[in-house]
KENUVEX-175854 format. One record per residue (C-alpha): x, y, z; residue number from 1. Coordinates in steps of 0.001 Angstrom, whole numbers, plus 500000, padded with zeros to 6 digits. Layout:
// KENUVEX-175854
+--------+--------+--------+-----+
:     xx :     yy :     zz : seq :
+--------+--------+--------+-----+
:      X :      Y :      Z : NUM :
...
+--------+--------+--------+-----+
END
This chain:
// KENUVEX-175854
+--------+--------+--------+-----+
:     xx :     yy :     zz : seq :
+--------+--------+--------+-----+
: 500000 : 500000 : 500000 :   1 :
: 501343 : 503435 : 499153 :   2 :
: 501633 : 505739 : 502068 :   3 :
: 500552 : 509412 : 501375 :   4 :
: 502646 : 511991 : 503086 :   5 :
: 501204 : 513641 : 505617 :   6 :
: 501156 : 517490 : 505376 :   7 :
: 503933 : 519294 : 507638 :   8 :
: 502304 : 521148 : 510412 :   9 :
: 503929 : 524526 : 512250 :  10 :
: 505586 : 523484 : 515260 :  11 :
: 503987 : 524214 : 519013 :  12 :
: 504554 : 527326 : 519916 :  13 :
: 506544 : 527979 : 523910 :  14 :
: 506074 : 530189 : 526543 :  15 :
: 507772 : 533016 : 525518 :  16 :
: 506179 : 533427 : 521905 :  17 :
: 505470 : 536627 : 520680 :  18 :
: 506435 : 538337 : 524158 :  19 :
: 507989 : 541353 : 524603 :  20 :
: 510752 : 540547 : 527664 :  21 :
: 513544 : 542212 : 529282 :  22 :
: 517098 : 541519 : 528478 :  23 :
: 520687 : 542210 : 529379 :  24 :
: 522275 : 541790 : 525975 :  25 :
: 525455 : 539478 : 526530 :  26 :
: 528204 : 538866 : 523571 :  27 :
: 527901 : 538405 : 519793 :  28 :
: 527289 : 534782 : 518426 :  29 :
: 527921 : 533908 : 514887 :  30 :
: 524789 : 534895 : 513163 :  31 :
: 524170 : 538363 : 513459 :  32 :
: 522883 : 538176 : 516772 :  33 :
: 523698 : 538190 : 520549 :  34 :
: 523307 : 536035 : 523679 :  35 :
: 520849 : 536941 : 526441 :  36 :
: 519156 : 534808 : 529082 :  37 :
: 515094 : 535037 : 530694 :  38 :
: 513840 : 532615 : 532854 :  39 :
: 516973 : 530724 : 532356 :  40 :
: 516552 : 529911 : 528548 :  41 :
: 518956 : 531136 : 526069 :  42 :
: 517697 : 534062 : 524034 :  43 :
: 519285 : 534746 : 520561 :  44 :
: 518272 : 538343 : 520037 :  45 :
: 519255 : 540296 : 517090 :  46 :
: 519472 : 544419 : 516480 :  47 :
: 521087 : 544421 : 520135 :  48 :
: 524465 : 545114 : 520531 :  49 :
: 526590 : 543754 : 524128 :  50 :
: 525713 : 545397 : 527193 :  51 :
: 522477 : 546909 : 526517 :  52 :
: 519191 : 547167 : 528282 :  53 :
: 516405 : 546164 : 526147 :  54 :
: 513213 : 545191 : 525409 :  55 :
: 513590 : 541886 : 523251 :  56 :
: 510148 : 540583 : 521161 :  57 :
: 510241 : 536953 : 520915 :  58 :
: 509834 : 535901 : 517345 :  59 :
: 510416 : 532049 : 517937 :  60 :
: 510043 : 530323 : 520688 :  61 :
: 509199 : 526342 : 520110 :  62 :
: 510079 : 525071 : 523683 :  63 :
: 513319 : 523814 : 523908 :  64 :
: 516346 : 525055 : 525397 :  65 :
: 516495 : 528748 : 523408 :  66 :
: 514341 : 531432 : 521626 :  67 :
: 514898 : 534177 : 519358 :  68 :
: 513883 : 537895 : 519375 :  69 :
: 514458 : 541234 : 518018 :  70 :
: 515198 : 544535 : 520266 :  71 :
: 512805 : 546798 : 519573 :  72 :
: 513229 : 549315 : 522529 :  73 :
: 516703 : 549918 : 523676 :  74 :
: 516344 : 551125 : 527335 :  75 :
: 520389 : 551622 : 527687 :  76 :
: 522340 : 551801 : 524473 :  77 :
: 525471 : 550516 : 524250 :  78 :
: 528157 : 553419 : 522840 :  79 :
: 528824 : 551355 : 519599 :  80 :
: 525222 : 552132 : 518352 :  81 :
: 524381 : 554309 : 515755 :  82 :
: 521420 : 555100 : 513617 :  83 :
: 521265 : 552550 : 511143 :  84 :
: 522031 : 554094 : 507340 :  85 :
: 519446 : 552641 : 506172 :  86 :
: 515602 : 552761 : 506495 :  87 :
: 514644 : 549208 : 505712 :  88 :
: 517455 : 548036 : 508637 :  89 :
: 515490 : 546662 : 512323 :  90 :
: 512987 : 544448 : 513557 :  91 :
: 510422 : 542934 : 510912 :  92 :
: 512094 : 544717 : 508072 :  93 :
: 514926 : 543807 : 505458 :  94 :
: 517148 : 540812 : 507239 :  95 :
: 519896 : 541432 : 504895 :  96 :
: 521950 : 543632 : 507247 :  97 :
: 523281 : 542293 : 510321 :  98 :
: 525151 : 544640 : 512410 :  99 :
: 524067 : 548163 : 510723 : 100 :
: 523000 : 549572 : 514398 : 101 :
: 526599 : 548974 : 514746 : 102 :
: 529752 : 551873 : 513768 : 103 :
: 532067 : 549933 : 511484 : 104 :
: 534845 : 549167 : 514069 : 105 :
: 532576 : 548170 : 516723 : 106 :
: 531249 : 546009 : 513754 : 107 :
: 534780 : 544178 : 513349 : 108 :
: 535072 : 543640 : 517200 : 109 :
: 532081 : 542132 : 517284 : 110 :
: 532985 : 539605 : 514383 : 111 :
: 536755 : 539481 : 515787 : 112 :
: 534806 : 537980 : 519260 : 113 :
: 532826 : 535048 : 517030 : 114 :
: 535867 : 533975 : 515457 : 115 :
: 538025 : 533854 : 518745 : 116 :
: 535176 : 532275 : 520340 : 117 :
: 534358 : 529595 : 517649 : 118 :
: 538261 : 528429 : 517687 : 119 :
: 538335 : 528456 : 521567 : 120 :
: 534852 : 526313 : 521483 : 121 :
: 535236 : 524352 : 518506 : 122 :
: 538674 : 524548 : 517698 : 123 :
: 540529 : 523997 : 521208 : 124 :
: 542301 : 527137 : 520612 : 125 :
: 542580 : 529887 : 523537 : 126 :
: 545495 : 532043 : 522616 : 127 :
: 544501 : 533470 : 519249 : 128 :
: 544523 : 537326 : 518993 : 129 :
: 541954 : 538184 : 516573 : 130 :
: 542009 : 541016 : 514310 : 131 :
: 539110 : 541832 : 511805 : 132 :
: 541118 : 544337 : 508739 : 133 :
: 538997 : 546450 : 506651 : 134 :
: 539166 : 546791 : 503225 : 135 :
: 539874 : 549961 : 500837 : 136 :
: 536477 : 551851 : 500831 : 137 :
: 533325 : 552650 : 503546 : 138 :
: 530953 : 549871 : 504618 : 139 :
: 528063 : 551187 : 501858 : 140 :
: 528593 : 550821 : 498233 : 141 :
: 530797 : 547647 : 498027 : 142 :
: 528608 : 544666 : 496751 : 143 :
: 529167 : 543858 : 493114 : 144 :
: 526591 : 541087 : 493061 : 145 :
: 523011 : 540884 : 494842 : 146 :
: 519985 : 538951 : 494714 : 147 :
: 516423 : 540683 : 494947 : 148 :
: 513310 : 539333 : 495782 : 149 :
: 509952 : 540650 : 493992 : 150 :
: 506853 : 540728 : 495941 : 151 :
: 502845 : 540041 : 494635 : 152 :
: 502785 : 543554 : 493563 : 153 :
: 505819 : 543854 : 491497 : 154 :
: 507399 : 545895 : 493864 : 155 :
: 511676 : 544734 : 494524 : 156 :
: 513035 : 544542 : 497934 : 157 :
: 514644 : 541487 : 500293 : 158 :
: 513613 : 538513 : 502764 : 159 :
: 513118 : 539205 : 505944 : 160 :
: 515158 : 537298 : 508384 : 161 :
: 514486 : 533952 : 508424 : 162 :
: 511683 : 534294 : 506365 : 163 :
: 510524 : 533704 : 502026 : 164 :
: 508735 : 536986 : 502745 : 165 :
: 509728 : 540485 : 500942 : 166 :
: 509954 : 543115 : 502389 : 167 :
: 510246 : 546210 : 499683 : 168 :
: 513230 : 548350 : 499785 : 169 :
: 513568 : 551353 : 497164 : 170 :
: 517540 : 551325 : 497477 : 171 :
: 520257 : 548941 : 499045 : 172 :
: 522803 : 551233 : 500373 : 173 :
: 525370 : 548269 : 499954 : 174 :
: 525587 : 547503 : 496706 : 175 :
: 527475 : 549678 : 494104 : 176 :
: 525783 : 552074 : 491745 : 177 :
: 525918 : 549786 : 488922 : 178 :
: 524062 : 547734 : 490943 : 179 :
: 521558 : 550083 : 491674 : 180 :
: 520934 : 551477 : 488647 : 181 :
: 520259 : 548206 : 486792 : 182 :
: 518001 : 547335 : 489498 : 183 :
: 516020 : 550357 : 489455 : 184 :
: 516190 : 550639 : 485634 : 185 :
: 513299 : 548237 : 484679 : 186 :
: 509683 : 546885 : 485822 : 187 :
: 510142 : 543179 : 487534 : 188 :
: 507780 : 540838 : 487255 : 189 :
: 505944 : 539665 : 490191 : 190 :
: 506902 : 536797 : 492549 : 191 :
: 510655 : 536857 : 490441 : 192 :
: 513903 : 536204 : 491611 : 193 :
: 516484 : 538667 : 490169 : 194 :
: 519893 : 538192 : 490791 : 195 :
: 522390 : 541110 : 489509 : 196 :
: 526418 : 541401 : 489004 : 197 :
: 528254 : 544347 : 487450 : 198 :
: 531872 : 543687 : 486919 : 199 :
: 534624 : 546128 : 486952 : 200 :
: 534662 : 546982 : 483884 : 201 :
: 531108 : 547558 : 483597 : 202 :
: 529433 : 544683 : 482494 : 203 :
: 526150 : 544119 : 483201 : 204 :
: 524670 : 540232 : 483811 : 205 :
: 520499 : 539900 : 484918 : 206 :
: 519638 : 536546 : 485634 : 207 :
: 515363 : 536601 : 486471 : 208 :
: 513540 : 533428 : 487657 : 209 :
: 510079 : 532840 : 487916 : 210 :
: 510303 : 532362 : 491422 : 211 :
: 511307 : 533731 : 494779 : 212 :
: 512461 : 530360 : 495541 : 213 :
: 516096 : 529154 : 494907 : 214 :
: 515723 : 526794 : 492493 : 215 :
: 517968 : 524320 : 490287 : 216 :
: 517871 : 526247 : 486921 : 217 :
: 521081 : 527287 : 486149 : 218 :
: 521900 : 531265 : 486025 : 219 :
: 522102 : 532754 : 482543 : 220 :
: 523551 : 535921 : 480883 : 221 :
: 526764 : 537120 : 479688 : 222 :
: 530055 : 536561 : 480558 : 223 :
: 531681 : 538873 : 482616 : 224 :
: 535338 : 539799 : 483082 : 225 :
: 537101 : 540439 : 486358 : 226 :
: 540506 : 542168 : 486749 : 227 :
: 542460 : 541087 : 489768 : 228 :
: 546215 : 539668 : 490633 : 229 :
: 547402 : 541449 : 487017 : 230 :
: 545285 : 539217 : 485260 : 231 :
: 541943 : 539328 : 483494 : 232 :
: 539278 : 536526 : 485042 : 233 :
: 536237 : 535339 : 482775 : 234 :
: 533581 : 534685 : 485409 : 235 :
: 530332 : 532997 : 483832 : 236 :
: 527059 : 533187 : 485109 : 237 :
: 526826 : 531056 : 488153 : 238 :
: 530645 : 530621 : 488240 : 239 :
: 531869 : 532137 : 491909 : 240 :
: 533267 : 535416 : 492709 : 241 :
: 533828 : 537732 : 495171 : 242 :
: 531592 : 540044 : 495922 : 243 :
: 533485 : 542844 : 497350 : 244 :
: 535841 : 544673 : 494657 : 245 :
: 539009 : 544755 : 496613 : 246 :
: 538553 : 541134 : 497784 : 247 :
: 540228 : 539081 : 495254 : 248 :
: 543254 : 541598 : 495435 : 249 :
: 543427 : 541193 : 498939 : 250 :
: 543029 : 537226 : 499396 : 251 :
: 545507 : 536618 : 497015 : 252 :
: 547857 : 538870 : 498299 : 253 :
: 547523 : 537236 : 501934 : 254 :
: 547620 : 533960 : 500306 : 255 :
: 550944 : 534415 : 498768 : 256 :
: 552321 : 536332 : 501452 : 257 :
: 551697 : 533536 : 504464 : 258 :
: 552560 : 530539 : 501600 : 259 :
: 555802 : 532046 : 499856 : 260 :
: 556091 : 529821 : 497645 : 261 :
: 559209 : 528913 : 495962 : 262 :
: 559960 : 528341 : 491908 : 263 :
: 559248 : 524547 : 491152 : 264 :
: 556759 : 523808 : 493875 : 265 :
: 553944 : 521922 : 493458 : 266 :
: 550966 : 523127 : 494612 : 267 :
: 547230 : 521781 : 495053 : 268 :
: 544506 : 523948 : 494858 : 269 :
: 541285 : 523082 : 496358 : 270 :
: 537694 : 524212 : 495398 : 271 :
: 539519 : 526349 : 492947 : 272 :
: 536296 : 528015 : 491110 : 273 :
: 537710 : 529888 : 488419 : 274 :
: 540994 : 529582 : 489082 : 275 :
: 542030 : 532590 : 490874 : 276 :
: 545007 : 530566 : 493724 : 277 :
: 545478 : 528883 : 490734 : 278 :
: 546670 : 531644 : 488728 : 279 :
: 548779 : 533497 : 490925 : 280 :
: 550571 : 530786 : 492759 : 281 :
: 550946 : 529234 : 488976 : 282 :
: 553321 : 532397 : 488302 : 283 :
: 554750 : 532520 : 491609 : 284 :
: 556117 : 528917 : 491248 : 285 :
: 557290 : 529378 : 487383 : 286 :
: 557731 : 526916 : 484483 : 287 :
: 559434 : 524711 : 486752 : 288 :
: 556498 : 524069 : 489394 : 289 :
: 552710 : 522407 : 489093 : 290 :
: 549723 : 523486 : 490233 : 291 :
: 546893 : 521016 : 490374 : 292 :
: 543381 : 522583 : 490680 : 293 :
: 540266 : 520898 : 491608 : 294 :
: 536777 : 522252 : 490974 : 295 :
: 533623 : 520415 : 491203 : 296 :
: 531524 : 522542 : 489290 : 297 :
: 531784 : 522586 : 485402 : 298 :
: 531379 : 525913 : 484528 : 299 :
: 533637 : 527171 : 487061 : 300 :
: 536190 : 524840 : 485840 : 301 :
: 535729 : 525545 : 482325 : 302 :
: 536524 : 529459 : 483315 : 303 :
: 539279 : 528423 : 485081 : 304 :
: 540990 : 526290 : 482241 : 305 :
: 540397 : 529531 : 480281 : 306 :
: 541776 : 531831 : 482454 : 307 :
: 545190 : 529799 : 483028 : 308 :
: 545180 : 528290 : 479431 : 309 :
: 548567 : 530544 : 479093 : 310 :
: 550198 : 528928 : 481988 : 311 :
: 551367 : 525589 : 481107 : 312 :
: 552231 : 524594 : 484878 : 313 :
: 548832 : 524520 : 485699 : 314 :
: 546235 : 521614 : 485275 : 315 :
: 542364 : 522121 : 486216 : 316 :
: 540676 : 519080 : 486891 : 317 :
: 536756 : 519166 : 486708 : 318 :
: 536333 : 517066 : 489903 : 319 :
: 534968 : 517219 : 493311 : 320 :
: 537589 : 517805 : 496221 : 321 :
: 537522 : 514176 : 498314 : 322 :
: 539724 : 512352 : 500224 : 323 :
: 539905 : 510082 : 497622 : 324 :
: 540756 : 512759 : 494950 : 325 :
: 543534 : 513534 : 496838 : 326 :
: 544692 : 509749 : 497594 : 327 :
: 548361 : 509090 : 496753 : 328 :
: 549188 : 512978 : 495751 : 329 :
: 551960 : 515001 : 497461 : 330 :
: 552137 : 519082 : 497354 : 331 :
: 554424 : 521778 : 498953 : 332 :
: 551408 : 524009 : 499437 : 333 :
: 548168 : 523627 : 499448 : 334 :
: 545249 : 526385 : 499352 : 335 :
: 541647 : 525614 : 499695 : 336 :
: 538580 : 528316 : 499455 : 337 :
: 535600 : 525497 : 500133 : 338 :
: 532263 : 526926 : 500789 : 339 :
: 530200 : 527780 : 504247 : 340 :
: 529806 : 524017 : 505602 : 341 :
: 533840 : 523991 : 505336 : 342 :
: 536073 : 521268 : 503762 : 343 :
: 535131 : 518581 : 506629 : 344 :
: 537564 : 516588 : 508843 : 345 :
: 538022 : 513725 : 506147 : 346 :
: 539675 : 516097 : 503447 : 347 :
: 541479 : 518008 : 506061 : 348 :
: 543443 : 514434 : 507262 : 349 :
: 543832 : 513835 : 502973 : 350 :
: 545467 : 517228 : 502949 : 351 :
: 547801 : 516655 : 505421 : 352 :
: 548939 : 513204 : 504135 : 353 :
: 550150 : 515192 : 500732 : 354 :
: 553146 : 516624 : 503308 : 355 :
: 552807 : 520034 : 502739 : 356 :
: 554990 : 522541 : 504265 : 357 :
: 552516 : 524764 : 504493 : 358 :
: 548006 : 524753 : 504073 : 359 :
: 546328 : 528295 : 503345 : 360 :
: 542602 : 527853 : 504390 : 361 :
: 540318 : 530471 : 503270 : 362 :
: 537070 : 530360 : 505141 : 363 :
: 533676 : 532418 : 505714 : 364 :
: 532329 : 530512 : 508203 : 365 :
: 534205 : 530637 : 511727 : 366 :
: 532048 : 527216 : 513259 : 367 :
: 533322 : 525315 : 509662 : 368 :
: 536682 : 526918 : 510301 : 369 :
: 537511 : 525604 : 514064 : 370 :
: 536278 : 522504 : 513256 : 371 :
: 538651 : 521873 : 510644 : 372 :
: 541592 : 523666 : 512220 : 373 :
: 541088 : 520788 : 515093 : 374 :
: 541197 : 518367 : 512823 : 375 :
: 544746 : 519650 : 511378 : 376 :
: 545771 : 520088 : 514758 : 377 :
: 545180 : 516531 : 515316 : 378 :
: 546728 : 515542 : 512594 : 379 :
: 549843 : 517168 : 513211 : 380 :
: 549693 : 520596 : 512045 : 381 :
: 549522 : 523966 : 514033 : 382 :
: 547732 : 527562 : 513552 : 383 :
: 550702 : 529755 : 512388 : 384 :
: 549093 : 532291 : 511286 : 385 :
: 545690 : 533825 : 511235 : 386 :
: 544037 : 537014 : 509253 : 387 :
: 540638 : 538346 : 509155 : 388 :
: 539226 : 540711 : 506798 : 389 :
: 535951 : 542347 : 506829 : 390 :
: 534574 : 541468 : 503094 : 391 :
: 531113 : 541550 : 504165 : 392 :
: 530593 : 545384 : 506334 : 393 :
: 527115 : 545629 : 507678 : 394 :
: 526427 : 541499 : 507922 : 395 :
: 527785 : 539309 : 510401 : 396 :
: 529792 : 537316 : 507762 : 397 :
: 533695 : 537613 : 507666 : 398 :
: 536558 : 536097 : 505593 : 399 :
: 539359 : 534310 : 507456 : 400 :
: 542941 : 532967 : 506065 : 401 :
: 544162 : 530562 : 507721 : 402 :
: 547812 : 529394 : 508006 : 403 :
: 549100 : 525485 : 508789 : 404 :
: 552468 : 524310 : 509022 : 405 :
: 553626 : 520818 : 510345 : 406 :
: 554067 : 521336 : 514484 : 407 :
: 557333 : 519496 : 514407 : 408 :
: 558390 : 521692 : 511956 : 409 :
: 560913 : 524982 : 512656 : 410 :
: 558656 : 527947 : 512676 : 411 :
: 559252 : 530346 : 509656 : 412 :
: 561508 : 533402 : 510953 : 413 :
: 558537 : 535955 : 510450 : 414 :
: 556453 : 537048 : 513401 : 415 :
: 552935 : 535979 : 512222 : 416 :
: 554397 : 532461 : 512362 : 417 :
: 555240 : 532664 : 516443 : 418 :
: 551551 : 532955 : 517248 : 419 :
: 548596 : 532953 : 515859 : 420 :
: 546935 : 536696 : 515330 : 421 :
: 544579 : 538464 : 513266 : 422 :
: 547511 : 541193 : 512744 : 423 :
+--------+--------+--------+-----+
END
């Protein structure tokens, strides 16, 4: 007999649902949010900053050990706040923005705290000094690429947190005025999905969907070019890149810098997208070295083999990244860029078995991070070297890099190599 599903039904709702309560705001948690405590239950409450005296609305609350809420009356502000820059920012509204109630270097403090917490928690690491590094420019006008929701009405705007609903929103102070002005140039239709990039140089790539749900159809649109590392970068639609303009610049800087690679090493480059490691360590280690890069995706491989088709030292392989992938190689360096869930203890331990000298790991996600920085640890390996960049101003989300030599090793004479810090 066939069994019909049974519809899903909204969980219970717990005590503290849809309450207003008082909080003392403790520290940031990765998330966007901060810690409080009522009636002994953890209380995740966002638009709060530590320290404060507020008045937290519950949002969620399904009775078990926490809840979630927004601040919406702040009875003793903390000296960090400042009037969000944009209208759509608090309770209810867009959920895009994170830490906007925030100035911008109380913003990487707050984001410095999640990452030195998550390797203390996570990683077993107490003694890193973390540093969160701007990047050329202000906090508003950086984001190259952004997706928009479109609501019944036709009207554009973005989810609220946590939620498929849109909330409309005339102008996104983040993103750049290319951005903008394609975005505001045209009628949407309703219920869409738009996604927008503008490289720089210009280019212009709309994908629209039929839905405000993600979806499997793959992005179209033209290809646009990138300029970054002395090099020009084809990036297809759907194929990865950074969204902040002085990011690639600055991760591949960092990335050389903590690797130094020498001429004729080989090198492995993991979750490569469209070859951007690939290409610069490919120069750095001349017609003498290798560079191996893997790349699950096929259009982000295909860029890549284009984009490092004049550099005959380096191979792109249209594969996923697995232990197995990586059974029986051996590198002097090895960088890896994997995505939020993190490259997972497995690959980490098939890393390590290549015998590098030295691992960059480029992460945005501080849990994914620690976890895997144990798992080297275990291994064998130590935290040289850690930076932290703030690619993402206004949201909780941050860029770390990573640096892993062998612990029996001799540390490198430079000083980021005696202890780990964010400097």
């Amino acid at each position: 007999m066939t069994r019909r599903r049974s519809a899903s039904r909204p969980r219970p709702d717990g005590p503290l649902a849809h309450r207003d309560i008082p909080l003392t705001v403790g520290p940031a948690a990765h998330g966007g949010h901060c810690v409080g405590r009522y009636d002994g239950r953890v209380v995740f409450v966002r638009h709060a900053l530590p320290g404060e005296e507020v008045i937290a609305r519950v949002t969620e609350d399904h009775g078990g050990s926490f809840c979630r809420a927004d601040a919406v009356q702040i009875l003793a502000p903390s000296p960090d706040r400042v009037a969000a820059p944009c209208p759509a920012a608090g309770p209810a509204r867009c959920g895009g923005c994170d830490w906007q109630h925030a100035a911008p270097d109380a913003q990487r403090r707050l984001k410095a705290d999640v990452i030195s917490d998550a390797l203390r928690r996570i990683g077993g690491l107490a003694d890193v000094e973390v540093v969160v590094e701007p990047l050329p420019g202000g906090p508003l006008g950086w984001r190259t690429r952004a997706q928009f929701a479109v609501d019944d009405a036709g009207r554009l705007g973005l989810h609220r947190h946590r939620s498929h609903d849109v909330f409309p929103v005339a102008h996104c102070p983040l993103v750049t005025p290319g951005v903008d002005a394609t975005v505001q140039a045209q009628p949407w239709p309703p219920r869409a999905l738009v996604e927008v990039a503008v490289s720089g140089a210009g280019e212009v790539a709309v994908d629209v969907r039929g839905t405000r749900r993600r979806t499997a159809v793959p992005a179209t649109g033209p290809v646009l070019h990138e300029r970054a590392a002395d090099r020009v970068w084809q990036v297809s639609p759907g194929s990865f890149w950074q969204v902040h303009p002085a990011a690639a610049d600055t991760l591949t800087g960092v990335v050389l810098d903590l690797l130094r690679p020498h001429d004729g090493d080989a090198v492995l480059d993991l979750y490569s997208g469209v070859g951007l490691f690939a290409g610069v360590l490919g120069v750095a280690v001349g017609a003498r070295g290798r560079v191996v890069a893997l790349e699950s995706d096929p259009v982000a491989a295909a860029d890549a083999a284009a984009n490092l088709a004049d550099l005959a030292q380096v191979t792109v392989r249209q594969e996923p990244v697995t232990a197995a992938a990586l059974s029986g190689v051996s590198a002097d360096l090895v960088v890896l860029d994997p995505p939020r869930t993190g490259a997972g203890p497995p690959v980490v331990e098939a890393i390590l078995a290549t015998g590098p000298r030295a691992v960059a790991y480029v992460a945005c996600d501080p849990a994914a991070l620690a976890r895997d920085l144990r798992a080297a640890i275990t291994g064998g390996y130590r935290l040289a070297a850690l930076r932290a960049f703030d690619l993402f101003p206004e949201t909780h989300h941050v860029e770390c890099v990573a640096l892993l030599t062998p612990a029996a090793a001799e540390a490198p004479p430079n000083d980021a190599a005696d202890r780990p810090t964010g400097r």
